[in-house]
Steps between C-alpha positions, in 0.01 A plus 500: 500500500259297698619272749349133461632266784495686845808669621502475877695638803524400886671666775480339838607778801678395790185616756143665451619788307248836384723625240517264161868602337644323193764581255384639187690635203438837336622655177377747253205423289578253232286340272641175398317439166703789377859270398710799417484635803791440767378421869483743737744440799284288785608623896346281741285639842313417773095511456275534717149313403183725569150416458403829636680701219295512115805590363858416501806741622854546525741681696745779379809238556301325157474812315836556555686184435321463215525868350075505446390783375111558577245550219229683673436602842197389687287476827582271779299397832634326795484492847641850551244625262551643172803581263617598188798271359711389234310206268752230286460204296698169562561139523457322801612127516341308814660223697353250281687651198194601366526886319230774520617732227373850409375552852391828627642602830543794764798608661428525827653439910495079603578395823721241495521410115593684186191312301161536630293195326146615465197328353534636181744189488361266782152469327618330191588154694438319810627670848455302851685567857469239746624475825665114558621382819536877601671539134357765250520277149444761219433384126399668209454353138461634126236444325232438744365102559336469854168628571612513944126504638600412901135459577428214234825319569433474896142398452608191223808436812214427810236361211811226447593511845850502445641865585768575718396834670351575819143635556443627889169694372185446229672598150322798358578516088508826453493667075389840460517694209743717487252821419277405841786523792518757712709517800299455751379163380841367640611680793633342784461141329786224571530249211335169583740259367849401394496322183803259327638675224657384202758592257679456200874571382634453148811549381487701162746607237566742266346859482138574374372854374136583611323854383421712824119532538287834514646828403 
């Protein structure tokens, strides 16, 4: 089922925050074209949003509440190096009531959360963290409509001389493709500017069903 007006999602933190935890609901895969079928029972969990992680992964706590049995077993990297574990498919709903069904996922150890939200999921819509009045603001929508390019939007803001944020130091636009940074390119370097940022909220009802992506 594709998803035609934008489902969207904003959590506002009580201070500057570096972990980005929502509620998300998990249950067995389901495919909902399939009418016969009865749904699966939904348990809701705490995720934790990663851009660092390709994949998505849950804890043991979700294999067990929701009796998953794993179909294969696979190969799993993380910071701790490398590990063989248990590989399920499920349904994930997101905070915007948006479903990712038939979504391949690793069992594996989160810190903090039961749901480890990778970009397997975050890539299919629009993702932004900013930091208001000492604030983190997180938002994330489904299907994507914002095409976020910082360096345009400051240069139209001083062309029309009617932005808000601070400069103490020359602005230096900076886009490189991804493919040509190394390291050493940015070591050491403090960030030049604080920039407004804005926004959106919308309230949404009723649950959507989108495919997972890749294999």
């Amino acid at each position: 089922m594709s998803i035609q007006i934008p489902q969207s999602f904003t959590v506002k933190y009580d201070g500057q925050v570096n972990t980005l935890l929502t509620n998300c609901d998990v249950s067995k895969h389901f495919i909902p074209d399939l009418k016969n079928e009865n749904h699966p029972q939904i348990e809701n969990f705490i995720g934790l949003w990663d851009t660092g992680a390709t994949n998505s992964v849950i804890s043991k706590n979700v294999v067990d509440k929701l009796g998953l049995v794993p179909i294969s077993i696979g190969n799993m990297s993380h910071a701790g190096g490398d590990s063989t574990t248990n590989i399920y498919i499920v349904n994930i709903i997101l905070p915007n009531n948006v479903g990712i069904h038939s979504l391949r996922v690793a069992e594996g150890n989160i810190s903090c959360a039961d749901v480890l939200i990778g970009m397997d999921i975050i890539s299919q819509g629009d993702f932004t963290i900013c930091l208001q009045k000492g604030k983190t603001v997180f938002s994330f929508q489904i299907p994507s409509t914002h095409n976020f390019n910082f360096v345009e939007e400051c240069a139209t803001c001083r062309h029309i001389n009617n932005c808000s944020a601070s400069v103490s130091e020359p602005v230096i636009p900076l886009i490189v493709a991804y493919e040509s940074v190394r390291r050493e390119q940015f070591g050491g370097a403090k960030p030049l500017r604080q920039s407004p940022c804005l926004t959106r909220s919308q309230n949404c009802e009723g649950r959507q069903l989108l495919p997972a992506s890749g294999g």
